[in-house]
VOBA-1610 file (N, C-alpha, C; in pm, whole numbers, padded with zeros to 5 digits, always signed):
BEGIN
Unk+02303+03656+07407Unk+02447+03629+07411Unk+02476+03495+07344Unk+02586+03488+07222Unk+02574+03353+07165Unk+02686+03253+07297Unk+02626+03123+07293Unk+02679+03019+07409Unk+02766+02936+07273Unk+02874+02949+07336Unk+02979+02874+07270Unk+03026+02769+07332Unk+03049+02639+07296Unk+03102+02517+07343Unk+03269+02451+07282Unk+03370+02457+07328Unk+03458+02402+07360Unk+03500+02219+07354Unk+03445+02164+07249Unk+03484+02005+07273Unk+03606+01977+07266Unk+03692+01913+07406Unk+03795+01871+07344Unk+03906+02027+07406Unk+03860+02108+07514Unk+04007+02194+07548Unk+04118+02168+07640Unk+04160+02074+07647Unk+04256+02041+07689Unk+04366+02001+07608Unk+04339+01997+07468Unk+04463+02047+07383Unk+04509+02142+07365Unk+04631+02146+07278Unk+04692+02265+07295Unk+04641+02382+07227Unk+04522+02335+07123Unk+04454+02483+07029Unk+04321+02497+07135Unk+04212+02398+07191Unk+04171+02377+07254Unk+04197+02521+07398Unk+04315+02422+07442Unk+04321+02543+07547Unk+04375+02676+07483Unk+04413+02701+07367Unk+04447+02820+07342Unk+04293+02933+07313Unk+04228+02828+07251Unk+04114+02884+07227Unk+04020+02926+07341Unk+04027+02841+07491Unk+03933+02866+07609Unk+04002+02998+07646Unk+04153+02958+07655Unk+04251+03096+07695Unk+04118+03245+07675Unk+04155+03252+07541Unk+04146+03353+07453Unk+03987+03401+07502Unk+03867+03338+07455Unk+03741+03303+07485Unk+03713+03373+07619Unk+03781+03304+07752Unk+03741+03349+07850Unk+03738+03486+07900Unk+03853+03592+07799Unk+03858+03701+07800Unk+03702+03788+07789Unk+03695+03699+07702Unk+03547+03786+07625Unk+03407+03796+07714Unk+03350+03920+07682Unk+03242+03971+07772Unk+03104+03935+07648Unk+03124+03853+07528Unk+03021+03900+07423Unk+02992+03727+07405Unk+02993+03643+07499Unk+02974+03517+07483Unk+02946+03465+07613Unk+02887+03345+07645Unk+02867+03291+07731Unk+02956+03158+07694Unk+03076+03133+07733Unk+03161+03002+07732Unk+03110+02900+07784Unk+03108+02811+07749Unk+03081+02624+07815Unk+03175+02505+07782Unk+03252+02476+07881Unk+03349+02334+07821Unk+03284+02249+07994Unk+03295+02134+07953Unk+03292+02011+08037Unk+03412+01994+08169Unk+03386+01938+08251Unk+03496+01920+08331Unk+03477+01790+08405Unk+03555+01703+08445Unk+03557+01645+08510Unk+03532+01479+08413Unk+03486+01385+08459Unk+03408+01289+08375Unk+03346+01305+08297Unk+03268+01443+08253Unk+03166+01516+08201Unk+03217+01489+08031Unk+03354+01516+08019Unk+03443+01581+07930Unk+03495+01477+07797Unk+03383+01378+07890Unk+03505+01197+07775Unk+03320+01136+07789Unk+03258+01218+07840Unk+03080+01116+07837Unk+03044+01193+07706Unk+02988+01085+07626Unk+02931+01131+07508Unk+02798+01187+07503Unk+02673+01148+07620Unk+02566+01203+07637Unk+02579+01362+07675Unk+02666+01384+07756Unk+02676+01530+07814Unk+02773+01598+07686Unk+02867+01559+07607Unk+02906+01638+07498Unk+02814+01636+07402Unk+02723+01540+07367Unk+02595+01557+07297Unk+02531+01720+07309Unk+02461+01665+07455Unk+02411+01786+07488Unk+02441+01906+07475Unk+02546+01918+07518Unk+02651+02033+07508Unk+02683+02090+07374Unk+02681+02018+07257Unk+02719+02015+07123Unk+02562+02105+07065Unk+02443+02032+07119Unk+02319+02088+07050Unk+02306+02216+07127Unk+02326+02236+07229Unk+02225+02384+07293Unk+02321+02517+07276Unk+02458+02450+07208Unk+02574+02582+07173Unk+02531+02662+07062Unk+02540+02773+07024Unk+02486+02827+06904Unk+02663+02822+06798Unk+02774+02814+06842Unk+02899+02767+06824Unk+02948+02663+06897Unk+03014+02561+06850Unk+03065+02513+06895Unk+03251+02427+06855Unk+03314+02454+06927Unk+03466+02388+06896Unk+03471+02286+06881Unk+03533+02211+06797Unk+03572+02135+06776Unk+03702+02089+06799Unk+03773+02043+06902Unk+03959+02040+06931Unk+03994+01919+06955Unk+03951+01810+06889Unk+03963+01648+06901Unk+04056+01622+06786Unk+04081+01448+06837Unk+04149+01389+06683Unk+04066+01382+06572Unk+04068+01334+06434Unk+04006+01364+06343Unk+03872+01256+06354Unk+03910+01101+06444Unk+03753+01024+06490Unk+03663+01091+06543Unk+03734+01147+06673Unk+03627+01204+06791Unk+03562+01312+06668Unk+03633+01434+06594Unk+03573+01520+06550Unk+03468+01491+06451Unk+03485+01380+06380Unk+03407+01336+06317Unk+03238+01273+06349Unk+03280+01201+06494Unk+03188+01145+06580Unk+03128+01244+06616Unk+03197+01375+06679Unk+03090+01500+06751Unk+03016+01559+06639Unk+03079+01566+06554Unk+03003+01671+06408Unk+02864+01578+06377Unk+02854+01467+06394Unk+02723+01372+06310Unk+02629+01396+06467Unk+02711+01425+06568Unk+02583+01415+06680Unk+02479+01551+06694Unk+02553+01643+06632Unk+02480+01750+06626Unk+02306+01741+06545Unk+02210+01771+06596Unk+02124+01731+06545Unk+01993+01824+06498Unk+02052+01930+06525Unk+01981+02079+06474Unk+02047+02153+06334Unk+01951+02242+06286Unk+02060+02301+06183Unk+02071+02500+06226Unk+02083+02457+06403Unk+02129+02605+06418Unk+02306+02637+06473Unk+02324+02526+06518Unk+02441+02507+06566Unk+02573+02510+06467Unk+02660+02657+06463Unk+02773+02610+06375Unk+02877+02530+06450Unk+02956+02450+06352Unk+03076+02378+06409Unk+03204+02436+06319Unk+03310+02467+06417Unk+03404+02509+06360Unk+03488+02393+06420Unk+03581+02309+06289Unk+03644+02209+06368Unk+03763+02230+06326Unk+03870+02208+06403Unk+04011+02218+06399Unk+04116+02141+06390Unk+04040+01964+06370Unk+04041+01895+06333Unk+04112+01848+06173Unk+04167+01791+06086Unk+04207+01722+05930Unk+04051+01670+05970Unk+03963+01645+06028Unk+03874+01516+05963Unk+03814+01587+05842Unk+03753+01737+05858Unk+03653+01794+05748Unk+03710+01892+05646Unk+03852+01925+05635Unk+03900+02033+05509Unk+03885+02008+05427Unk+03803+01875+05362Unk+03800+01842+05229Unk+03680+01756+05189Unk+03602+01822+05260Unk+03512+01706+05283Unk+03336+01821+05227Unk+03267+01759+05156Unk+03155+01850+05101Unk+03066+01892+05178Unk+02981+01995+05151Unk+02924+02058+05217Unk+03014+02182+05348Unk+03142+02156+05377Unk+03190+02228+05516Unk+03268+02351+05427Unk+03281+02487+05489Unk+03322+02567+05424Unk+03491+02566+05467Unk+03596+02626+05409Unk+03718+02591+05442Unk+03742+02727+05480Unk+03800+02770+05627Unk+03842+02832+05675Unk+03890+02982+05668Unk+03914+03016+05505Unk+04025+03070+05530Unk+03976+03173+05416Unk+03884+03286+05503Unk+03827+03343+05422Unk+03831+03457+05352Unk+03957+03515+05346Unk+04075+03624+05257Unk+04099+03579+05133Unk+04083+03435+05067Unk+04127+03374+04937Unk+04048+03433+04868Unk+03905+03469+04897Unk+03831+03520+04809Unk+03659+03566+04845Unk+03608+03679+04812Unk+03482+03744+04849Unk+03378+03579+04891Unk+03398+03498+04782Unk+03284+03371+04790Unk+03312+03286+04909Unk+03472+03257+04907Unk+03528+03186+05060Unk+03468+03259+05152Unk+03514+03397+05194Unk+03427+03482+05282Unk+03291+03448+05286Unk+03222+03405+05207Unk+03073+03436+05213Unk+03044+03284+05264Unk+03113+03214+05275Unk+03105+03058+05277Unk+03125+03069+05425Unk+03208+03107+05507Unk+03246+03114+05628Unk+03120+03209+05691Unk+03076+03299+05655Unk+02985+03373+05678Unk+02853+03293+05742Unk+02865+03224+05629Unk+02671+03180+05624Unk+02704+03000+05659Unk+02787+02957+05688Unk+02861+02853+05702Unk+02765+02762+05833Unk+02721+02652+05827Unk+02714+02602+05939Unk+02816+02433+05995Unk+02906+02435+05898Unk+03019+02341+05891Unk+03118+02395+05863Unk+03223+02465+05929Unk+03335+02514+05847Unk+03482+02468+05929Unk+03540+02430+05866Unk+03661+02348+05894Unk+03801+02443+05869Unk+03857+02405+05975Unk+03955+02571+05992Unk+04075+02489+06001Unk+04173+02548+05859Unk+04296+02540+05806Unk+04423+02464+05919Unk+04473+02376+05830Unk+04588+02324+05887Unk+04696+02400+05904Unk+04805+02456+06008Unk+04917+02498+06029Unk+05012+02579+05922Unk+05093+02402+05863Unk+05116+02408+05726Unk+05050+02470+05620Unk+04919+02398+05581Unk+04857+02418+05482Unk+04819+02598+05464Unk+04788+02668+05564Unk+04744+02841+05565Unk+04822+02878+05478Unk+04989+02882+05488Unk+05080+02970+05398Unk+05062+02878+05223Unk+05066+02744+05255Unk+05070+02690+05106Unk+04968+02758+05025Unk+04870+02734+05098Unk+04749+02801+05029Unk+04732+02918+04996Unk+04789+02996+05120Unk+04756+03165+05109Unk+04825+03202+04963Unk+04948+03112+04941Unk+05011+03189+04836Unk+04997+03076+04703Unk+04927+02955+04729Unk+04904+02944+04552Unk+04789+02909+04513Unk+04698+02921+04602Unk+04535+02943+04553Unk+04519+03045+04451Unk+04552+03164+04458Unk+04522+03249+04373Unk+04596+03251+04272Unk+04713+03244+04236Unk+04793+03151+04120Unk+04722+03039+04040Unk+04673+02974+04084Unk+04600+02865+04021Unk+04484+02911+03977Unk+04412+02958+04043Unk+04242+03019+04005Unk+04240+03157+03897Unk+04390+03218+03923Unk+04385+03341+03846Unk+04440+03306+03681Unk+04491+03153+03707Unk+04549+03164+03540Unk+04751+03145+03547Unk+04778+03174+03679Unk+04935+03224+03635Unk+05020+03123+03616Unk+04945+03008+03740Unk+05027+02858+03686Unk+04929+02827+03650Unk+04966+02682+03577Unk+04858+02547+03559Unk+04812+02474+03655Unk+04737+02413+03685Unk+04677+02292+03806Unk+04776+02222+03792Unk+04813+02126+03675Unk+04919+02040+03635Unk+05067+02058+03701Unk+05092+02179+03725Unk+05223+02258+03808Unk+05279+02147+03914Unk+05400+02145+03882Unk+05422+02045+04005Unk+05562+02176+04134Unk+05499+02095+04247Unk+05571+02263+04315Unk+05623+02154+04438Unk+05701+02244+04545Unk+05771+02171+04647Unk+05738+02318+04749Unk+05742+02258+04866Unk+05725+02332+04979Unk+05815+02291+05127Unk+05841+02422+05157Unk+05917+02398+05298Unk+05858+02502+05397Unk+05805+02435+05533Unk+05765+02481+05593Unk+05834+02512+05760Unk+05872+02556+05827Unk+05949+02627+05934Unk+05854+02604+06063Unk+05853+02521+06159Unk+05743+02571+06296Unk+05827+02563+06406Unk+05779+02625+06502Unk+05816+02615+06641Unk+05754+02516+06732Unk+05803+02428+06782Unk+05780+02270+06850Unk+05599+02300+06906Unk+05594+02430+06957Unk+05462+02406+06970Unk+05331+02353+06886Unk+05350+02367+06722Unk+05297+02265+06676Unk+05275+02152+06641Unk+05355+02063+06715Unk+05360+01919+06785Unk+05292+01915+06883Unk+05204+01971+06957Unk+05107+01944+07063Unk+05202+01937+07148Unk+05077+01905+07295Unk+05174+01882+07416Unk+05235+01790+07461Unk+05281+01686+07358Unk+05370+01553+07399Unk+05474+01617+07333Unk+05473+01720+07227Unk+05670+01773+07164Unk+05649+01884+07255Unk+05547+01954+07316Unk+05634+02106+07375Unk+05660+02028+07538Unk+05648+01930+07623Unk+05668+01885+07694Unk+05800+01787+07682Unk+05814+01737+07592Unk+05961+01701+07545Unk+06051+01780+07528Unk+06019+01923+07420Unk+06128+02031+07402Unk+06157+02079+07557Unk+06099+02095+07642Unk+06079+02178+07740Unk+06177+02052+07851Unk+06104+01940+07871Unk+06192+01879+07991Unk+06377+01812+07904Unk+06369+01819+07803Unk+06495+01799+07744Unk+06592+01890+07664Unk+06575+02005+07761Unk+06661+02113+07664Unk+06780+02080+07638Unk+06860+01969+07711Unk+06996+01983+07650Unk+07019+01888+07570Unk+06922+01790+07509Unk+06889+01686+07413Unk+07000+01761+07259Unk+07105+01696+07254Unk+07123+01805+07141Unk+07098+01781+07009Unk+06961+01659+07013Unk+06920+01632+06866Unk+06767+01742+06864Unk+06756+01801+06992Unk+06678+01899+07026Unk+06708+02047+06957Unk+06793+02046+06980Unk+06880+02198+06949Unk+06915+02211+06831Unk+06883+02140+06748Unk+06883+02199+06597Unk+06769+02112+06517Unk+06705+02225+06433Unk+06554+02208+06337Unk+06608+02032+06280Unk+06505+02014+06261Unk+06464+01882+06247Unk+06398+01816+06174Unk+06386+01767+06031Unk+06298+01726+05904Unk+06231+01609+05958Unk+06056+01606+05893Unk+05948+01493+05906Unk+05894+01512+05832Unk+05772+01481+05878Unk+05669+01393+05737Unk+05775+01332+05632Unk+05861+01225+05622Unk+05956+01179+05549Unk+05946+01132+05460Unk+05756+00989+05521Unk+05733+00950+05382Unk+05635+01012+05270Unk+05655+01172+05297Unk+05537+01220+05208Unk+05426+01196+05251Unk+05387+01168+05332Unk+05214+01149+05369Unk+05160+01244+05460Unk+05198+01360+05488Unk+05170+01433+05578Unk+05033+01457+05579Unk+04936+01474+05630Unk+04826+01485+05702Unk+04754+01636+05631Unk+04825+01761+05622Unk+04775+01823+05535Unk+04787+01805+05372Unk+04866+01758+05327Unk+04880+01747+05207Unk+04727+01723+05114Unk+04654+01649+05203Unk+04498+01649+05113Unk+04450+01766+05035Unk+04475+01893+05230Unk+04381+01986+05184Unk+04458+02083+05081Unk+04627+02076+05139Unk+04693+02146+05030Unk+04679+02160+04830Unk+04625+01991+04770Unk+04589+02028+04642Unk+04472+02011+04644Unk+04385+02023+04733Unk+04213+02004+04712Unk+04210+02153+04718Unk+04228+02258+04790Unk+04189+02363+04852Unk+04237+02479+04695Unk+04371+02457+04676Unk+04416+02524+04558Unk+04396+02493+04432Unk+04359+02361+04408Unk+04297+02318+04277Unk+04429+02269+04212Unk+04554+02264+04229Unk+04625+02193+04207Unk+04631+01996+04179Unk+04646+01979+04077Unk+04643+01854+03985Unk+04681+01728+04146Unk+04856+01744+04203Unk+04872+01680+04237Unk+04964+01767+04404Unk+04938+01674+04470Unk+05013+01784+04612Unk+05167+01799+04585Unk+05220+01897+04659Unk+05347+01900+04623Unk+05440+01819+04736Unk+05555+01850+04655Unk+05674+01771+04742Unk+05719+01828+04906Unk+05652+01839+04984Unk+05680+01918+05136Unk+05756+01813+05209Unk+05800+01981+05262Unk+05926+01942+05350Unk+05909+02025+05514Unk+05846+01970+05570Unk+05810+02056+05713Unk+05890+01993+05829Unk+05952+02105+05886Unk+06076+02150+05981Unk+06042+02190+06111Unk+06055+02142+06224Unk+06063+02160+06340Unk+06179+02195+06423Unk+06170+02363+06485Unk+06280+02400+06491Unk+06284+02426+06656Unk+06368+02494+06763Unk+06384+02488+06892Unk+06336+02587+06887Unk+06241+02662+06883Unk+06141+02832+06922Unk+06024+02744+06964Unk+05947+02856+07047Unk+05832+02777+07123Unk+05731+02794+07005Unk+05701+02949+06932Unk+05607+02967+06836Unk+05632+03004+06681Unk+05587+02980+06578Unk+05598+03117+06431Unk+05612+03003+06340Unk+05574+03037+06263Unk+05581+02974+06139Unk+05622+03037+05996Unk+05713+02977+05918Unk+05746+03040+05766Unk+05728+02937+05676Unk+05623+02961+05580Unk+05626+02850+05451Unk+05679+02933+05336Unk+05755+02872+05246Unk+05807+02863+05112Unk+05818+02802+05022Unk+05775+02876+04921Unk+05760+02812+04795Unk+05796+02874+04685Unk+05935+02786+04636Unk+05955+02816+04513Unk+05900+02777+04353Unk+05933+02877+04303Unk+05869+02874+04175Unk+05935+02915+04070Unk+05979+02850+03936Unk+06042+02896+03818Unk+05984+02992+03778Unk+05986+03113+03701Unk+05955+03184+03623Unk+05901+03153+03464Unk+05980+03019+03439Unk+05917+03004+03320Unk+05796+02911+03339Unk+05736+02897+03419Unk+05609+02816+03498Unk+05524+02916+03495Unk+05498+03046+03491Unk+05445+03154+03505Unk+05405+03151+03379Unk+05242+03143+03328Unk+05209+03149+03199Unk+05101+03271+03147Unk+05171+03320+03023Unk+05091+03422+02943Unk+05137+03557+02980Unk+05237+03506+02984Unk+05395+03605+03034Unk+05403+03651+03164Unk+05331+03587+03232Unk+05309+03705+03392Unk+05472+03669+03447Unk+05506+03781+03518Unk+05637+03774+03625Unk+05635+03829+03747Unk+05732+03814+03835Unk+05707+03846+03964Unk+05665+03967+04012Unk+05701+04059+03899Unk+05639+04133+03951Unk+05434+04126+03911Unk+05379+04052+03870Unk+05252+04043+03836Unk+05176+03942+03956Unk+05324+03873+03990Unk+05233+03782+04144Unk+05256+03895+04225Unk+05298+03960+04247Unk+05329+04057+04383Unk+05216+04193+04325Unk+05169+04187+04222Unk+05038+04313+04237Unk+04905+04169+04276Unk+04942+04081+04226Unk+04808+04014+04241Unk+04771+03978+04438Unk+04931+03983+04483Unk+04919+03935+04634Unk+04874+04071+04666Unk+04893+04197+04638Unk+04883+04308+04683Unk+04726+04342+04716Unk+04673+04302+04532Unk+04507+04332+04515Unk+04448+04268+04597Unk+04492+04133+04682Unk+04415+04014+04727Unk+04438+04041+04880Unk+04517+04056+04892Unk+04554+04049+05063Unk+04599+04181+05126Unk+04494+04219+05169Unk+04522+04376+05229Unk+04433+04431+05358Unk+04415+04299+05453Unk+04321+04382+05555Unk+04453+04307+05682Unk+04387+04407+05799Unk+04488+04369+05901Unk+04523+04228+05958Unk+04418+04141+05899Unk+04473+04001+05913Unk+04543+03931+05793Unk+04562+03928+05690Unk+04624+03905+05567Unk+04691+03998+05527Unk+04801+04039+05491Unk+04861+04130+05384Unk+04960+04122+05362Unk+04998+04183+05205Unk+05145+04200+05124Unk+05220+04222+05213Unk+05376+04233+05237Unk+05469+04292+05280Unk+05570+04281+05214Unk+05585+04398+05208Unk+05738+04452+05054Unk+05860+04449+05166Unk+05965+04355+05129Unk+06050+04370+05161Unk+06066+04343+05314Unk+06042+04242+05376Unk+06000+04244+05543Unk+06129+04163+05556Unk+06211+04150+05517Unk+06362+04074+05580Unk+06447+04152+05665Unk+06501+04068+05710Unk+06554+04136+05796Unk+06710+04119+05786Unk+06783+04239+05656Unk+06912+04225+05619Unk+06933+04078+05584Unk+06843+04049+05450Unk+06853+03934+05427Unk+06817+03819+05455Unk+06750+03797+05561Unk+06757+03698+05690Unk+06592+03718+05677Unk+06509+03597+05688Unk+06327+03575+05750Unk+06373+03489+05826Unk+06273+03538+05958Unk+06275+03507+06078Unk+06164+03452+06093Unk+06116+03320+06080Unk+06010+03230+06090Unk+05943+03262+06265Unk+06031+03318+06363Unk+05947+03376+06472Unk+05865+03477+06497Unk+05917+03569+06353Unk+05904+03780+06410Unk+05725+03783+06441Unk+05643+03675+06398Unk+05521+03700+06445Unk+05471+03603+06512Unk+05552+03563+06636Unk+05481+03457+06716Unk+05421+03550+06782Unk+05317+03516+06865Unk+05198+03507+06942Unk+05107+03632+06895Unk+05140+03657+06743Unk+05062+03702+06657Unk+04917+03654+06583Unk+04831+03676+06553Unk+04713+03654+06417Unk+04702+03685+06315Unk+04831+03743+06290Unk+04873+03848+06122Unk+04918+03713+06032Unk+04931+03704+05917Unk+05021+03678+05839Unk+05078+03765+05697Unk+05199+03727+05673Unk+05215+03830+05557Unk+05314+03768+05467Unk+05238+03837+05358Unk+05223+03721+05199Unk+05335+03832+05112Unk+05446+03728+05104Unk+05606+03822+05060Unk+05674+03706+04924Unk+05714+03791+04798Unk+05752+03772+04698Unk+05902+03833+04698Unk+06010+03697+04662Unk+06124+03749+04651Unk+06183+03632+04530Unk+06295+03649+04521Unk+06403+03569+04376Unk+06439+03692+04290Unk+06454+03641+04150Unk+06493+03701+04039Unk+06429+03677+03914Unk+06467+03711+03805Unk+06366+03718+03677Unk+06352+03575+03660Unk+06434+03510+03734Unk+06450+03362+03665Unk+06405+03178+03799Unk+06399+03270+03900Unk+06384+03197+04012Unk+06314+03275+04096Unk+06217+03242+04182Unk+06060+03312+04248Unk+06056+03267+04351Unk+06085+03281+04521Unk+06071+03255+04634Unk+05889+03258+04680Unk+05826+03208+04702Unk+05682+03275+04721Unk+05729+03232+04900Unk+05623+03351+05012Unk+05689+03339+05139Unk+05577+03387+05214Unk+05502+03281+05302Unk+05450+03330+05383Unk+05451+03309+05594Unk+05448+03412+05656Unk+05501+03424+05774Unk+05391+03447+05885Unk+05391+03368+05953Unk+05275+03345+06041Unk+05299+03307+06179Unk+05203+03257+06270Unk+05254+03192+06385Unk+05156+03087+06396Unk+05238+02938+06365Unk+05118+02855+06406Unk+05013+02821+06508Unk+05014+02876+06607Unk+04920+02907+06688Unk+04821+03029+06671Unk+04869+03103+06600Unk+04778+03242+06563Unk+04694+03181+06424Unk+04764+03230+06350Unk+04648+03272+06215Unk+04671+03107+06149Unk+04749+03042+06208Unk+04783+02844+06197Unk+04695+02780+06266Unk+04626+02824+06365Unk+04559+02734+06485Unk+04422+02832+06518Unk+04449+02852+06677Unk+04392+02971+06778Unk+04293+03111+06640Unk+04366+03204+06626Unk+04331+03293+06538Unk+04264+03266+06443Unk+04261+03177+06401Unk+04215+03131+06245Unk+04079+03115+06291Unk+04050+03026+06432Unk+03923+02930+06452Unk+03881+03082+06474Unk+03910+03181+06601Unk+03851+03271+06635Unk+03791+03374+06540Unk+03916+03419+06400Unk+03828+03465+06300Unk+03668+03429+06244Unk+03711+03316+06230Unk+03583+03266+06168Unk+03500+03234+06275Unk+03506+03266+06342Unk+03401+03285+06484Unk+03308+03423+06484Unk+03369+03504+06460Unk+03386+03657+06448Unk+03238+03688+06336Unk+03345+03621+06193Unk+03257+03616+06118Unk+03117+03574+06121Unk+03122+03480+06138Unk+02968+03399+06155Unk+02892+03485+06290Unk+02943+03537+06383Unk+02881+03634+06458Unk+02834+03740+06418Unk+02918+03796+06289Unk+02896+03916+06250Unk+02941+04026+06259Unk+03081+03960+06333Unk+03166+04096+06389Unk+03274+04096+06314Unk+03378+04228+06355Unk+03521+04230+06264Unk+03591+04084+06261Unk+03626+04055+06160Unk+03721+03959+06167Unk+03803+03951+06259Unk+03891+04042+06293Unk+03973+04068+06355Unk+03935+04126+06503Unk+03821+04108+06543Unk+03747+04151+06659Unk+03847+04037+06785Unk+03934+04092+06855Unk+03990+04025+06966Unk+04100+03960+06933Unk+04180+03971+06780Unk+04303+03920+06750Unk+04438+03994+06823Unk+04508+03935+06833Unk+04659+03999+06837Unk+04693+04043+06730Unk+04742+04144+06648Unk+04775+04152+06558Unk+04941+04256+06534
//
């Protein structure tokens, strides 16, 4: 039975992840309790005799637990910014492509996707690698979440101040451009320089919608929307990733319709002359929770999707 370790669940992916975990009959779970949980000798320990182990710290601690590991049987999946960009660790998110897959597979460092960053990526990694933009491309992004990806100091704020009414309507940050994913956003896609993001915190507990627009005349060697929407089609088609033609709803995306979901779905809209790129998720699912558990799956050897919501 593989023994999985938990560093760090008393956050909010943390505990989403023990949540989930404890269900399961195909693992033997281990997290710390008590004093146990902040002693570095007993998370040591705990870190080497796991054949998996979580990673759900700030990006120091995660950094600190990853160097204590001192075998090379133990994978670390960290959930952490410290390792998305960092060599040797495989990046998460293993639908971009057969080799990503194979990286997560055989992986004994693999660092699992930021919130934000899943949809940026999902939809212009393969744009970039396939030829359709340039690296050089300069792009802007807006991203949609539900307060729960503020951890439990914003869902404990949303929650004891509902009638706050700077609460009650979405809310723009990362202001000065420095947002925290932005690294992995042009490292991961091969993009020249990160783009201009704009990530939104809105009054829903879960879901996430990223968007990204795109000119048409940015599209090189004549490709058009309709040539990104066969390429999202060819690329993303298993029950955790896929196309969706037309998923609005009378006009209207609903950055919630897949909370406490593990799906996401990769949607092309505009005109011959202006290109919406749109992807819809739930940051706790296939943003957080789901993502780590996929690639759990994987490296076990089981369906990807072995124990998702979908």
């Amino acid at each position: 039975m593989t023994k999985v370790f938990i560093d760090g669940s008393q956050g909010t992916t943390g505990l989403k992840i023990f949540d989930r975990l404890s269900k399961r009959t195909d693992i033997a779970l281990h997290i710390l309790t008590g004093d146990d949980r902040k002693d570095p000798a007993a998370r040591k320990k705990a870190l080497n005799e796991a054949d998996v182990a979580f990673l759900c710290l700030p990006d120091a601690a995660a950094a600190e637990a990853a160097a204590w590991v001192e075998n090379d049987r133990t994978v670390i999946l960290d959930t952490s910014t410290a390792h998305r960009t960092s060599p040797g660790w495989a990046y998460g998110f293993p639908e971009l492509s057969d080799a990503a897959f194979q990286k997560v597979q055989t992986g004994k460092r693999i660092a699992v996707p930021g919130c934000h960053a899943s949809g940026f990526i999902a939809l212009v990694e393969p744009l970039v690698r396939n030829g359709f933009i340039k690296p050089e491309t300069y792009l802007s992004c807006t991203s949609l979440t539900g307060y729960s990806g503020g951890g439990k100091k914003m869902i404990a704020q949303y929650e004891a101040e509902a009638d706050n009414p700077l609460l009650k309507a979405p809310r723009v940050y990362g202001l000065s451009q420095q947002h925290k994913h932005l690294k992995e956003m042009a490292a991961i896609t091969g993009l020249a320089a990160a783009p201009a993001f704009c990530p939104i915190v809105a009054p829903f507990y879960s879901g996430m919608l990223v968007t990204v627009p795109l000119f048409a005349k940015d599209l090189q060697n004549g490709k058009t929307a309709d040539d990104v929407k066969a390429l999202y089609r060819a690329l993303y088609h298993t029950s955790i990733v896929s196309y969706a033609h037309a998923p609005d709803e009378e006009g209207f995306l609903s950055a919630a319709k897949l909370s406490g979901l593990d799906r996401m779905e990769i949607s092309v809209f505009g005109s011959s002359e202006r290109i919406l790129l749109a992807a819809r998720y739930d940051n706790l699912g296939k943003g957080a929770s789901g993502a780590a558990l996929e690639c759990m799956n994987i490296v076990m050897g089981l369906d990807p999707d072995y124990g998702l919501e979908l």
